[in-house]
TORTORNU-309642 format. One record per residue: residue number from 1; x, y, z of N, C-alpha, C in turn. Coordinates in nm, 4 decimals, decimal comma. Layout:
> NUM;X;Y;Z;X;Y;Z;X;Y;Z
...
This chain:
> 1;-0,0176;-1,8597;0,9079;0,0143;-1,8037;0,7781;0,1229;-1,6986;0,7952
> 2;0,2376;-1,7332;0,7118;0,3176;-1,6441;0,7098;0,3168;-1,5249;0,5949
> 3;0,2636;-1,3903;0,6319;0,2761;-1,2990;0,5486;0,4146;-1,2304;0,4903
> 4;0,4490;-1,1913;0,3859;0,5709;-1,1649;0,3344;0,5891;-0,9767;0,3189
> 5;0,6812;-0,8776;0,3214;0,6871;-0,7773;0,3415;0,6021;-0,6807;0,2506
> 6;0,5440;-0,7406;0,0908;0,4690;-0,6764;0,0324;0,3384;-0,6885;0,1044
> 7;0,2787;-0,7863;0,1827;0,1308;-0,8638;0,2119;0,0961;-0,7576;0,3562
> 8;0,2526;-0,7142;0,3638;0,1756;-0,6306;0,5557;0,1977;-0,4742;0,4894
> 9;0,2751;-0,4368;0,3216;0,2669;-0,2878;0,3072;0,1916;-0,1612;0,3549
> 10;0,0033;-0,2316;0,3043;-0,1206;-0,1668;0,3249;-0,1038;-0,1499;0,4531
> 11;-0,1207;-0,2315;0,5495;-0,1117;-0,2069;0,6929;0,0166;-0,1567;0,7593
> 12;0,1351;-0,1283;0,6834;0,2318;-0,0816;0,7710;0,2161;0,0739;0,7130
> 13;0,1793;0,1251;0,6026;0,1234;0,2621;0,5469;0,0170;0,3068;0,6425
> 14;-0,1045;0,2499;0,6606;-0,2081;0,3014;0,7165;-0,1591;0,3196;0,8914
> 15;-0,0615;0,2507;0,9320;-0,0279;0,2731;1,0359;0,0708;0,4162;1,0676
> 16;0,1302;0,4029;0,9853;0,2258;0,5120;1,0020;0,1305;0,6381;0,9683
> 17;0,0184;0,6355;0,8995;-0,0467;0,7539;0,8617;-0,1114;0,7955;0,9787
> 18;-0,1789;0,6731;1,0821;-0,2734;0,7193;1,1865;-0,1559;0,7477;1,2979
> 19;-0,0200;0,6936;1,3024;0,0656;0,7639;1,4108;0,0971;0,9373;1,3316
> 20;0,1487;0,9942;1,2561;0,1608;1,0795;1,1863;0,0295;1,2192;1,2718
> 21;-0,0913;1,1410;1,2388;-0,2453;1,1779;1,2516;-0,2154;1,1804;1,4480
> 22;-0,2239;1,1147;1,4741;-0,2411;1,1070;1,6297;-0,1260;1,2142;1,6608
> 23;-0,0108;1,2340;1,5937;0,0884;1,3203;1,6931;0,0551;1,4817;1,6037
> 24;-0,0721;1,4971;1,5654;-0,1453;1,6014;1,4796;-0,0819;1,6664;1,3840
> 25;0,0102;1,5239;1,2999;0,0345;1,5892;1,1451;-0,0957;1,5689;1,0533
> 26;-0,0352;1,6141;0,9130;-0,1112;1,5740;0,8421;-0,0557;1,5036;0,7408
> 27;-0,1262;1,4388;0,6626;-0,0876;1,3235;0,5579;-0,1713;1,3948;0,4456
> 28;-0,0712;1,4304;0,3450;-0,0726;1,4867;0,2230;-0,0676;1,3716;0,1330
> 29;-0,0846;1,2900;0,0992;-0,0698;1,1389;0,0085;0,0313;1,0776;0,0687
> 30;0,0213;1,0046;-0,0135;0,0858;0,8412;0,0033;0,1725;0,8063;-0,1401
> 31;0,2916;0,7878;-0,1699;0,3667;0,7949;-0,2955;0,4013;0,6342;-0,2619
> 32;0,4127;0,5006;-0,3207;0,5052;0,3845;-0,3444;0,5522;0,3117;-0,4882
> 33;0,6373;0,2950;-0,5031;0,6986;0,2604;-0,6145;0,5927;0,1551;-0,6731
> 34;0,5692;0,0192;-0,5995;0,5007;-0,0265;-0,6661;0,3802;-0,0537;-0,6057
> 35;0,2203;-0,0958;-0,7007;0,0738;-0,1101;-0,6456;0,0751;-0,2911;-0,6849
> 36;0,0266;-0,3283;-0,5834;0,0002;-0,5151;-0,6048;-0,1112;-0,5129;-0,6025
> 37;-0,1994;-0,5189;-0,7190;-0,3155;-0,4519;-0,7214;-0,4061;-0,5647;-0,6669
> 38;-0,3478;-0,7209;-0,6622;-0,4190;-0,8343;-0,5590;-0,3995;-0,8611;-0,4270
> 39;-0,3423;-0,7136;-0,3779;-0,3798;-0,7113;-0,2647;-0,4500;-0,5961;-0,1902
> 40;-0,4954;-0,5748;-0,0509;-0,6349;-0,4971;-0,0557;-0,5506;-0,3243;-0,0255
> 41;-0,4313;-0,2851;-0,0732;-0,4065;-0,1314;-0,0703;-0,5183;-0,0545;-0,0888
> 42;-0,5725;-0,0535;-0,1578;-0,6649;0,0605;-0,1897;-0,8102;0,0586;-0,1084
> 43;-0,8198;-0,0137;-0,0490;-0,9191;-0,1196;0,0702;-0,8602;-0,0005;0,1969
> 44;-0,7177;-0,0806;0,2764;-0,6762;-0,0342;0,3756;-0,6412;0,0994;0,3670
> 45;-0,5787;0,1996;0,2463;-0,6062;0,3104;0,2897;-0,6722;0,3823;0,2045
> 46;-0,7944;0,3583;0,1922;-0,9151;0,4236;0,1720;-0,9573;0,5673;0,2256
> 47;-0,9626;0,6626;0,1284;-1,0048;0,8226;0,1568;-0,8611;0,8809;0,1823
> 48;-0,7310;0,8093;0,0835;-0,6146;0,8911;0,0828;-0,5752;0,8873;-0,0796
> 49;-0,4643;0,9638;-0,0453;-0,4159;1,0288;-0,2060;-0,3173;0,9584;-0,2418
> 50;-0,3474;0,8050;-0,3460;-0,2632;0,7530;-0,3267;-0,1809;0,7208;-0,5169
> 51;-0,0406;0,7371;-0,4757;0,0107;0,7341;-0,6128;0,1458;0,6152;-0,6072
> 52;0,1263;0,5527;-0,7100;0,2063;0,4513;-0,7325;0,2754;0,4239;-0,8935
> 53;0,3844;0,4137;-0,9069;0,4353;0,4633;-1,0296;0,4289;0,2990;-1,0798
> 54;0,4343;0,1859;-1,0515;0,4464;0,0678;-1,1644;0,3042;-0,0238;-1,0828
> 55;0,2082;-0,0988;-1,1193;0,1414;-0,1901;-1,0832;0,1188;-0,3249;-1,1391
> 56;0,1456;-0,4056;-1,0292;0,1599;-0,5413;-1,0630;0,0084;-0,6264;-1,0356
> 57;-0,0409;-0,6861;-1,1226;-0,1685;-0,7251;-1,1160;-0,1651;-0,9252;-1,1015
> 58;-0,0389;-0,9416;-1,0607;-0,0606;-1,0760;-0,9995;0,0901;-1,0965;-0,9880
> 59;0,1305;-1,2122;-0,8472;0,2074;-1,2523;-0,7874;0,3244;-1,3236;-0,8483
> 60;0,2706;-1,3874;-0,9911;0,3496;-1,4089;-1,0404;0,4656;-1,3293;-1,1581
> 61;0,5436;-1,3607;-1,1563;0,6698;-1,3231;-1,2207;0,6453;-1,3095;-1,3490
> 62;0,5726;-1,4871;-1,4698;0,6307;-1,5263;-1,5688;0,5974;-1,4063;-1,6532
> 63;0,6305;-1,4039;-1,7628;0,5585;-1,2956;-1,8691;0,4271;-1,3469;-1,9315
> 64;0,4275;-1,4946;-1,8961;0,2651;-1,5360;-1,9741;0,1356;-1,4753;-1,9319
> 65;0,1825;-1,4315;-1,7964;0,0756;-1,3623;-1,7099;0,0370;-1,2373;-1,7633
């Protein structure tokens, strides 16, 4: 399965938060333009402050959605 650059977001955030964490910063929230709310963000970084200014609640484009 090929994942696409929105599908690895959650995990490339939570990563950068625990390198951040390991070199003993701290992580004050998490800001991204957009939330794909069918996928598991709010899952993977769980117990952070997270703000997202537009959310998209499915993959598709059309407006019927």
């Amino acid at each position: 399965m090929v994942q696409t650059t929105q599908q690895k977001a959650p995990e490339t955030a939570a990563a950068a938060c625990n390198l951040i964490e390991k070199l003993g910063g701290e992580v004050a929230g998490i800001s991204m333009l957009v939330e794909l709310t069918f996928l598991p963000s709010r899952q993977k970084l769980a117990g952070r402050n997270l703000n997202f200014l537009f959310e998209f609640a499915s993959e598709s484009m059309d407006s019927d959605d």
